[in-house]
Structures are given as structure tokens and as C-alpha cells.
PyMOL Python script that loads the backbone (N, CA, C, O; Angstrom):
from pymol import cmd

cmd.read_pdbstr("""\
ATOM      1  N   UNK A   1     -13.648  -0.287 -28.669  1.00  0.00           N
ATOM      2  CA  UNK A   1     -13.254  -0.404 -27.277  1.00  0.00           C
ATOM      3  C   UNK A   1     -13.676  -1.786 -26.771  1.00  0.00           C
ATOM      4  O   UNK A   1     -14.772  -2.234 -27.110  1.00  0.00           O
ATOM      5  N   UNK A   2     -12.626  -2.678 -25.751  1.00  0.00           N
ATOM      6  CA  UNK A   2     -12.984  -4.130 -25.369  1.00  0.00           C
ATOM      7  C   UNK A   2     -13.925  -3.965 -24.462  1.00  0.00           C
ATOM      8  O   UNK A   2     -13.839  -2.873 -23.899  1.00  0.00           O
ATOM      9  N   UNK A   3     -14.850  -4.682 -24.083  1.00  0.00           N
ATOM     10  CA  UNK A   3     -15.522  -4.726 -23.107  1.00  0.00           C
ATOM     11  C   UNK A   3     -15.028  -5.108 -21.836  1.00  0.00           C
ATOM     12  O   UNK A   3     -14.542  -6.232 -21.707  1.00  0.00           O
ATOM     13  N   UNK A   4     -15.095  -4.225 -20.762  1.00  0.00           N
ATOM     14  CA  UNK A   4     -14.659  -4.447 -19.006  1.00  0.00           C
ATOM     15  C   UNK A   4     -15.216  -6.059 -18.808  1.00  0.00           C
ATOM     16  O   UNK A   4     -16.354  -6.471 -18.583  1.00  0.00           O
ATOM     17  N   UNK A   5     -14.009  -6.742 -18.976  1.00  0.00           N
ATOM     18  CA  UNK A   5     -14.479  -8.128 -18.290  1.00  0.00           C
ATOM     19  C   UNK A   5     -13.394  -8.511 -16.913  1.00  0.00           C
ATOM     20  O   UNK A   5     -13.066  -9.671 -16.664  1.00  0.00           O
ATOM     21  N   UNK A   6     -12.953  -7.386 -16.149  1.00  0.00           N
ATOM     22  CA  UNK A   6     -12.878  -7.608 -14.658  1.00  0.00           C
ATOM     23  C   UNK A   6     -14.112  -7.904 -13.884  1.00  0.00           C
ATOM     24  O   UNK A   6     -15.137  -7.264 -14.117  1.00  0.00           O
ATOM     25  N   UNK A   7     -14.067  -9.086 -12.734  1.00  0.00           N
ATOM     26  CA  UNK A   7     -14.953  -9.254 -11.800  1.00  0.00           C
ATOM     27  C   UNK A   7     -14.852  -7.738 -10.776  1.00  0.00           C
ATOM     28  O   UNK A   7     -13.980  -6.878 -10.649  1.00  0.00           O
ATOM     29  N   UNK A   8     -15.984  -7.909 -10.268  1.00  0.00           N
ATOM     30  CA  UNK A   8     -16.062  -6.651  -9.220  1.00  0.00           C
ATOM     31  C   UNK A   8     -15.302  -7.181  -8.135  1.00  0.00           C
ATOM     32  O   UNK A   8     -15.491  -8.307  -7.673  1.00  0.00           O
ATOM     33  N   UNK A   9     -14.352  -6.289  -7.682  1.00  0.00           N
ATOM     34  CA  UNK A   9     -13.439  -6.098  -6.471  1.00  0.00           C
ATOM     35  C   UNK A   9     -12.091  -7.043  -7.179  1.00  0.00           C
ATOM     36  O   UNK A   9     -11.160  -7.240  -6.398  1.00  0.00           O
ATOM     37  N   UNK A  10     -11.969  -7.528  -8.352  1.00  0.00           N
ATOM     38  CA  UNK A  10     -10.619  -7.635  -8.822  1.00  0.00           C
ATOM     39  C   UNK A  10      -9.605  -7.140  -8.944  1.00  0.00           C
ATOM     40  O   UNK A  10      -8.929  -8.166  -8.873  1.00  0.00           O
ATOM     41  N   UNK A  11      -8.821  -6.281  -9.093  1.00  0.00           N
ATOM     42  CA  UNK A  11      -7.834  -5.676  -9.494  1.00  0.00           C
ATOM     43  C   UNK A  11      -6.719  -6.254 -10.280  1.00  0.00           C
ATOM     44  O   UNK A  11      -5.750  -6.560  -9.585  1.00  0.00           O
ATOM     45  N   UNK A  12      -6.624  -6.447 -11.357  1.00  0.00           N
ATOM     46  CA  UNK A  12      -5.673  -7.299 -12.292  1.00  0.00           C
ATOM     47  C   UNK A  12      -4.358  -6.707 -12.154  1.00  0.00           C
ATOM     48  O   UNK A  12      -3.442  -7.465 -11.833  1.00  0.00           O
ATOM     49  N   UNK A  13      -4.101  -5.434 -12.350  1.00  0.00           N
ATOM     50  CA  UNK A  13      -2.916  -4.231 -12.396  1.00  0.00           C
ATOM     51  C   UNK A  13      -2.218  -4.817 -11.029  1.00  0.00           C
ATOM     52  O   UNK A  13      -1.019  -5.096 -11.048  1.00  0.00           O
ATOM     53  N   UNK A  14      -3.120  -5.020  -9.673  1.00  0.00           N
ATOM     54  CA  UNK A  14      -2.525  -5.372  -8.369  1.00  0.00           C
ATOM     55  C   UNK A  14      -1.927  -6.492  -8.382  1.00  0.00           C
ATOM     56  O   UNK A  14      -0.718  -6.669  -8.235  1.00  0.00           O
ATOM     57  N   UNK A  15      -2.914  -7.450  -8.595  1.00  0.00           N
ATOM     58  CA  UNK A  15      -2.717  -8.776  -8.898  1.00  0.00           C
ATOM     59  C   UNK A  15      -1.254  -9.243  -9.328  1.00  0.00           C
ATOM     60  O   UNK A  15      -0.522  -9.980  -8.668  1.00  0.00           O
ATOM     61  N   UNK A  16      -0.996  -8.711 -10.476  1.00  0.00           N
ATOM     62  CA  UNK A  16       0.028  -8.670 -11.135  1.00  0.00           C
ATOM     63  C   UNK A  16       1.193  -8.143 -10.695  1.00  0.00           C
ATOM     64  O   UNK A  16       2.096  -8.874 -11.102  1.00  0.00           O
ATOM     65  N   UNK A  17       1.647  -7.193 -10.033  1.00  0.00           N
ATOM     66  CA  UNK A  17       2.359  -6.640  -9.114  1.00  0.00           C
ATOM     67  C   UNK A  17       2.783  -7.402  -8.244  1.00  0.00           C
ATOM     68  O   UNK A  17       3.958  -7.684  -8.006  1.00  0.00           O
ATOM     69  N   UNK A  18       1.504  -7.896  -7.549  1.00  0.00           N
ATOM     70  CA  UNK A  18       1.891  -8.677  -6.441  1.00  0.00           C
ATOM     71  C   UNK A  18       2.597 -10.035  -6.940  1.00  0.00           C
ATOM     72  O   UNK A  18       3.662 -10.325  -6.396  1.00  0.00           O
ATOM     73  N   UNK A  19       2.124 -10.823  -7.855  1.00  0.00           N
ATOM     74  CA  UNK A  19       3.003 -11.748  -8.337  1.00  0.00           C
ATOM     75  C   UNK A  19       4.661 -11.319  -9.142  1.00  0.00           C
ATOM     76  O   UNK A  19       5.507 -12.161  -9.440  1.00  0.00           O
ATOM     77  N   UNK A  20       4.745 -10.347  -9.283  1.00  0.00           N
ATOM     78  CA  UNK A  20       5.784 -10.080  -9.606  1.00  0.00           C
ATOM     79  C   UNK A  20       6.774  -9.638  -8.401  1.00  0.00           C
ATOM     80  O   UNK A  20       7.896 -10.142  -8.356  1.00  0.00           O
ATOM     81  N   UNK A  21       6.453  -8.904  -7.637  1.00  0.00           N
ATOM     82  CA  UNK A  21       7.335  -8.538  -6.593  1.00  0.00           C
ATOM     83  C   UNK A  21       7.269  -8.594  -5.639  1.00  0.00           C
ATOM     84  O   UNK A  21       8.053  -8.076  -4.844  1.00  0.00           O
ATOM     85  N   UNK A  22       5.590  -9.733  -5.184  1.00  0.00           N
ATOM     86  CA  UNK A  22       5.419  -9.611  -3.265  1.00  0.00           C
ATOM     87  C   UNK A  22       4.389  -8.914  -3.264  1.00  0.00           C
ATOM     88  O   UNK A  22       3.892  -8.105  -4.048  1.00  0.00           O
ATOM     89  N   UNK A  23       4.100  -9.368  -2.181  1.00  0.00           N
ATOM     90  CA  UNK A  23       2.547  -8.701  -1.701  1.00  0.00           C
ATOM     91  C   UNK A  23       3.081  -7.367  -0.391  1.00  0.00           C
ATOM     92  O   UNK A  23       2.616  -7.538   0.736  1.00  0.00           O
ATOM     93  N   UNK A  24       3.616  -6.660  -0.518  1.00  0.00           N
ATOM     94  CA  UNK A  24       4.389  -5.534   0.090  1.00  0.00           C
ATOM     95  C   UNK A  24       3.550  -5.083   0.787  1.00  0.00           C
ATOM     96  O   UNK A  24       4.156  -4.531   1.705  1.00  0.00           O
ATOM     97  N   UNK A  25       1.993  -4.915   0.997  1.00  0.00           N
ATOM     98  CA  UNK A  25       1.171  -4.277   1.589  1.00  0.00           C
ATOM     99  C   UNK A  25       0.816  -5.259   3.211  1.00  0.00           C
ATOM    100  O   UNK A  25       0.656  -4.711   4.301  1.00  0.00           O
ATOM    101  N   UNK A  26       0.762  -6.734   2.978  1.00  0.00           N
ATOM    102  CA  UNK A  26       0.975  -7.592   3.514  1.00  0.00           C
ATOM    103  C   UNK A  26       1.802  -7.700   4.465  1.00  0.00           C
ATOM    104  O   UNK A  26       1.502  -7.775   5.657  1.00  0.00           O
ATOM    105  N   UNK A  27       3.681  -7.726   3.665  1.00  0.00           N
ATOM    106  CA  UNK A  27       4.780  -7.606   4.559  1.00  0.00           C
ATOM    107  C   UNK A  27       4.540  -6.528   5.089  1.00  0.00           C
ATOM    108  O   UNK A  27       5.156  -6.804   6.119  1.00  0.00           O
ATOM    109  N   UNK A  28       4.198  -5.597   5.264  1.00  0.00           N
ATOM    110  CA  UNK A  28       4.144  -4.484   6.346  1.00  0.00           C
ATOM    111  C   UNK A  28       3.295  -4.211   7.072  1.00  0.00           C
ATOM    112  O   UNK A  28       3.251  -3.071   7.533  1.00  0.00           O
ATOM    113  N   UNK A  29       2.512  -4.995   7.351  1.00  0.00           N
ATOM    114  CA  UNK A  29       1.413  -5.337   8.584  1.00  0.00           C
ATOM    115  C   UNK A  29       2.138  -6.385   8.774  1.00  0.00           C
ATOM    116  O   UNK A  29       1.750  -6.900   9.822  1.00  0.00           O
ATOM    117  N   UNK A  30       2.922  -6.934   8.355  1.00  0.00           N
ATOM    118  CA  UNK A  30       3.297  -8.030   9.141  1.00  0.00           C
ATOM    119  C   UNK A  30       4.225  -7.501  10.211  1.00  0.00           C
ATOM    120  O   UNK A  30       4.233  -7.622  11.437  1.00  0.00           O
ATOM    121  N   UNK A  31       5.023  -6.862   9.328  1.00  0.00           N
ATOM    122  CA  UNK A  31       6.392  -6.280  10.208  1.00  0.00           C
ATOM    123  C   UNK A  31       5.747  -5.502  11.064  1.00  0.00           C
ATOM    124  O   UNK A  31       6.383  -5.369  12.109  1.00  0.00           O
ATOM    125  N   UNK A  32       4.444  -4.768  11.031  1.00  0.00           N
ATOM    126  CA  UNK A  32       4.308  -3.825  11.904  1.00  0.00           C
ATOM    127  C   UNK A  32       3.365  -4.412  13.132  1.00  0.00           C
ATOM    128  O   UNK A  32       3.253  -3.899  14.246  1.00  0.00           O
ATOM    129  N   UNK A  33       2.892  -5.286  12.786  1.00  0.00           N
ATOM    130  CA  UNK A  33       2.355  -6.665  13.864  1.00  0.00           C
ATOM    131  C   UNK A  33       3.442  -6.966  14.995  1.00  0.00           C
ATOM    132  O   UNK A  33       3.441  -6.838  16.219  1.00  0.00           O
ATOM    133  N   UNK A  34       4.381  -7.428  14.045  1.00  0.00           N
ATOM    134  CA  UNK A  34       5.489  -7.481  14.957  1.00  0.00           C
ATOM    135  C   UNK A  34       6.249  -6.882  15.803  1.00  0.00           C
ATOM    136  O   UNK A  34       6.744  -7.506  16.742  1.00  0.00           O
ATOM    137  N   UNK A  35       6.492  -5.417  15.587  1.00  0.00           N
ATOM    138  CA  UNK A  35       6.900  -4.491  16.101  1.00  0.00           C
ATOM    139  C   UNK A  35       5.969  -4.342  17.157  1.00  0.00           C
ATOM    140  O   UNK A  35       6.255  -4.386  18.354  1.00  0.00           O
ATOM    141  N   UNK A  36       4.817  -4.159  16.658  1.00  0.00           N
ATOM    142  CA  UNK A  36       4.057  -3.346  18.030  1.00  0.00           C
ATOM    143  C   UNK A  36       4.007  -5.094  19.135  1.00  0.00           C
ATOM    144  O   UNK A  36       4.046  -4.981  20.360  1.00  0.00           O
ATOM    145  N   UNK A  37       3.935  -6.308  18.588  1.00  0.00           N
ATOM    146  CA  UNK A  37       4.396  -7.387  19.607  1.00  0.00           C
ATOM    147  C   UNK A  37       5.402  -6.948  20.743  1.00  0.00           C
ATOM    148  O   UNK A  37       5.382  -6.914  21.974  1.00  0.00           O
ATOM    149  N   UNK A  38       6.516  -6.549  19.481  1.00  0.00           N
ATOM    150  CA  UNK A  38       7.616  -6.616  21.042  1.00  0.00           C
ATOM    151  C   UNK A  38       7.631  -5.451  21.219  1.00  0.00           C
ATOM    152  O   UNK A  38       8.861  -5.398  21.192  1.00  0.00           O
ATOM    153  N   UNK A  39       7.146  -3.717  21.498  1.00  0.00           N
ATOM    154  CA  UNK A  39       7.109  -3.093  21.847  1.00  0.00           C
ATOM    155  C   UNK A  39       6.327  -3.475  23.457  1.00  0.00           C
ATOM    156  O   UNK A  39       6.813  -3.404  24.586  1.00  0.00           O
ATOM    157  N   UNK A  40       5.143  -3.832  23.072  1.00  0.00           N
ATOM    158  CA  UNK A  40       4.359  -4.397  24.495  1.00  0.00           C
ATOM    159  C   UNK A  40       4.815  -4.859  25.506  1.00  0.00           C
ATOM    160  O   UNK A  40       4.665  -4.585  26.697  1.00  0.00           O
ATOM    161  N   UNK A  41       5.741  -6.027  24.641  1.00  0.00           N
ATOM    162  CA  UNK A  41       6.378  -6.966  25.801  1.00  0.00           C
ATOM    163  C   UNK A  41       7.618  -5.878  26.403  1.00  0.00           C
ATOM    164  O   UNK A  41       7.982  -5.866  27.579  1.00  0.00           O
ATOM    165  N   UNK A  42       8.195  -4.935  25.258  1.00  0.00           N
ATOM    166  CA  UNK A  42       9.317  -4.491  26.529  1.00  0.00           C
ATOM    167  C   UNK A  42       8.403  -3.302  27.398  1.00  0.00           C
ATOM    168  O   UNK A  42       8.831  -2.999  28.512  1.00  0.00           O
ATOM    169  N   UNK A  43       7.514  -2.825  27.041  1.00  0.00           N
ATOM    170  CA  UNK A  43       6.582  -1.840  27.976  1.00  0.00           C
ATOM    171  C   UNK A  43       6.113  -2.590  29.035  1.00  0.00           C
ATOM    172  O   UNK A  43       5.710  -1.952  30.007  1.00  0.00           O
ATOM    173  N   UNK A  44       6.058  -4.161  29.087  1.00  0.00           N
ATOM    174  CA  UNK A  44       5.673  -4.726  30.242  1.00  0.00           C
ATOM    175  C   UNK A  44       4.248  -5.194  29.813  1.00  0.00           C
ATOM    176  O   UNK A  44       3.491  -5.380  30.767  1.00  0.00           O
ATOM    177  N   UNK A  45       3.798  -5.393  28.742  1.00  0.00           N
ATOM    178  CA  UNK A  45       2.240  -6.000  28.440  1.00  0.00           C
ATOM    179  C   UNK A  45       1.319  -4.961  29.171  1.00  0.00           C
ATOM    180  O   UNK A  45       0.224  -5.314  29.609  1.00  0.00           O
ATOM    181  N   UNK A  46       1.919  -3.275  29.335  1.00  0.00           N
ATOM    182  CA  UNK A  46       0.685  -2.466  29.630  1.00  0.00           C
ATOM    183  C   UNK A  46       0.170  -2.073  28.681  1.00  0.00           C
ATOM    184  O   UNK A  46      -0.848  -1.556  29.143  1.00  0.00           O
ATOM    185  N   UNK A  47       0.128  -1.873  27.092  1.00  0.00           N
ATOM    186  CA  UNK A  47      -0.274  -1.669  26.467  1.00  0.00           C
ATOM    187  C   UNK A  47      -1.189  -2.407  25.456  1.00  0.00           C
ATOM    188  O   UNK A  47      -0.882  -3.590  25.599  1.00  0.00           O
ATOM    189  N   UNK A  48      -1.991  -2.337  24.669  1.00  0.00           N
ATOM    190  CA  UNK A  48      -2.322  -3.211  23.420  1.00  0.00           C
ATOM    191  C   UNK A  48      -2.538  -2.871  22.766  1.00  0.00           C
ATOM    192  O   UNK A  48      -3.277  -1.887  22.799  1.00  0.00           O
ATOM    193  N   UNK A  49      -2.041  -3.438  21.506  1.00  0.00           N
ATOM    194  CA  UNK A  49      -2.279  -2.343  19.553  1.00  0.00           C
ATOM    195  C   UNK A  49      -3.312  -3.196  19.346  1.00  0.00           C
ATOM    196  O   UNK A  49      -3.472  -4.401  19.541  1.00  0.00           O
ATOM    197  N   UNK A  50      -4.073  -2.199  18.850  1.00  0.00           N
ATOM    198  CA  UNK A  50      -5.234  -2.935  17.933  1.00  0.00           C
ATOM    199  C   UNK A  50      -5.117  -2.490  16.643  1.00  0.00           C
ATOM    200  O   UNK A  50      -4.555  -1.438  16.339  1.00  0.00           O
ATOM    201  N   UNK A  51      -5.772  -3.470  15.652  1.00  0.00           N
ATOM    202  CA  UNK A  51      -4.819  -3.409  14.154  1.00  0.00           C
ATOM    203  C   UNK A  51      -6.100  -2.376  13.566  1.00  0.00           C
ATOM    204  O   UNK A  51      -7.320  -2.527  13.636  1.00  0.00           O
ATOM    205  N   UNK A  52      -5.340  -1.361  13.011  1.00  0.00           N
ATOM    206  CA  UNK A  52      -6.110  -0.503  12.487  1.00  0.00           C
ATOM    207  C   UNK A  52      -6.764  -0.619  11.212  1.00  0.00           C
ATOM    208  O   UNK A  52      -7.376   0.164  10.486  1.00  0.00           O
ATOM    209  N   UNK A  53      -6.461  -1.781  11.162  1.00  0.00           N
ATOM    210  CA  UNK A  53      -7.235  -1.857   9.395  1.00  0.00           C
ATOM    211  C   UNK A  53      -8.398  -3.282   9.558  1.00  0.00           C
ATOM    212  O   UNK A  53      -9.091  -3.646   8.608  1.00  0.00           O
ATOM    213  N   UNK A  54      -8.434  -3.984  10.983  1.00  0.00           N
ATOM    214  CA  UNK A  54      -9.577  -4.304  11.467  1.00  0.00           C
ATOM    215  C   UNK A  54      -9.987  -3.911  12.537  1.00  0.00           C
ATOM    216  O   UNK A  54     -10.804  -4.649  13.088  1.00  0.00           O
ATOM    217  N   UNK A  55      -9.726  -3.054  13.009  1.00  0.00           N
ATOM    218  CA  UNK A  55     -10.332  -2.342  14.308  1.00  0.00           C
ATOM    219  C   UNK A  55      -9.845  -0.817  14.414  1.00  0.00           C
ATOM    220  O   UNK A  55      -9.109  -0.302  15.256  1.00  0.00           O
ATOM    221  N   UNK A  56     -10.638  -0.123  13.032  1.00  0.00           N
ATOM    222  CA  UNK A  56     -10.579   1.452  13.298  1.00  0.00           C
ATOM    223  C   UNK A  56     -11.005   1.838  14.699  1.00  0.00           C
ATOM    224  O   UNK A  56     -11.986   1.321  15.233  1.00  0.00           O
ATOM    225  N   UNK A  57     -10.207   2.813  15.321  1.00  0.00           N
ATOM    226  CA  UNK A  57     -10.334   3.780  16.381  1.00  0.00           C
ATOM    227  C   UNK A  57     -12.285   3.980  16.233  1.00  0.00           C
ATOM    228  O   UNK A  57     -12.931   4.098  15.192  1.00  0.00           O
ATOM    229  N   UNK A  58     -12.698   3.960  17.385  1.00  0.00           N
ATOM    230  CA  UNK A  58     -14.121   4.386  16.833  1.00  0.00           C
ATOM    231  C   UNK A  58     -14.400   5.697  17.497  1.00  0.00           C
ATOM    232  O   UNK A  58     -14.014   5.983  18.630  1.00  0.00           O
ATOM    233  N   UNK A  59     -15.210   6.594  16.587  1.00  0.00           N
ATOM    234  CA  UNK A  59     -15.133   8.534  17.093  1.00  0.00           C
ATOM    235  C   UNK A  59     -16.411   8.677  17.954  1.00  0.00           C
ATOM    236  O   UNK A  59     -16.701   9.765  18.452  1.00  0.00           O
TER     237      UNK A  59
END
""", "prot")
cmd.dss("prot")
cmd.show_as("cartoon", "prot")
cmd.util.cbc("prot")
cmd.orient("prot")
């Protein structure tokens, strides 16, 4: 058996993916950045999204 020579928090399998077809996880915080942008603006800027993957809801 080879020895695990991934760094910690690497992911090679991802890595690879992503150079092959896009970073897809990316484009869709992007798109969804965007969306909730112009949702606001047509609600009139009463609202604000906060991005849930840097600012979990706190319980």
C-alpha cells in the first residue's frame, strides 16, 4: 500500500474536477450572490442576505 502523501485539507479528487469542469460550487454562490442582489433592490433595499457560508444564522 502507497503511503498518504496528501497535505492536510487538500483534496486532489476536487482539485481535479475543478480543473476539469469549473469550480461549480463557486459559480453558485456567485449566481446566488447575485440573485439575492437584485431581489433587495426590487424589494426596495428592505431586506439583507447574509451569506450563509460566512455568516451562519446564529441559534
Amino acid at each position: 500500500m502507497a503511503p498518504d502523501t496528501t497535505e492536510p485539507g487538500r483534496l486532489p479528487i476536487y482539485e481535479d474536477l475543478v480543473r476539469e469542469r469549473g469550480d461549480v460550487v463557486a459559480e453558485a454562490r456567485l449566481a446566488a450572490a447575485h440573485t439575492q442582489h437584485q431581489a433587495a433592490e426590487l424589494l426596495g433595499g428592505q431586506y439583507v442576505f447574509s451569506d450563509p457560508v460566512r455568516h451562519p444564522p446564529a441559534h
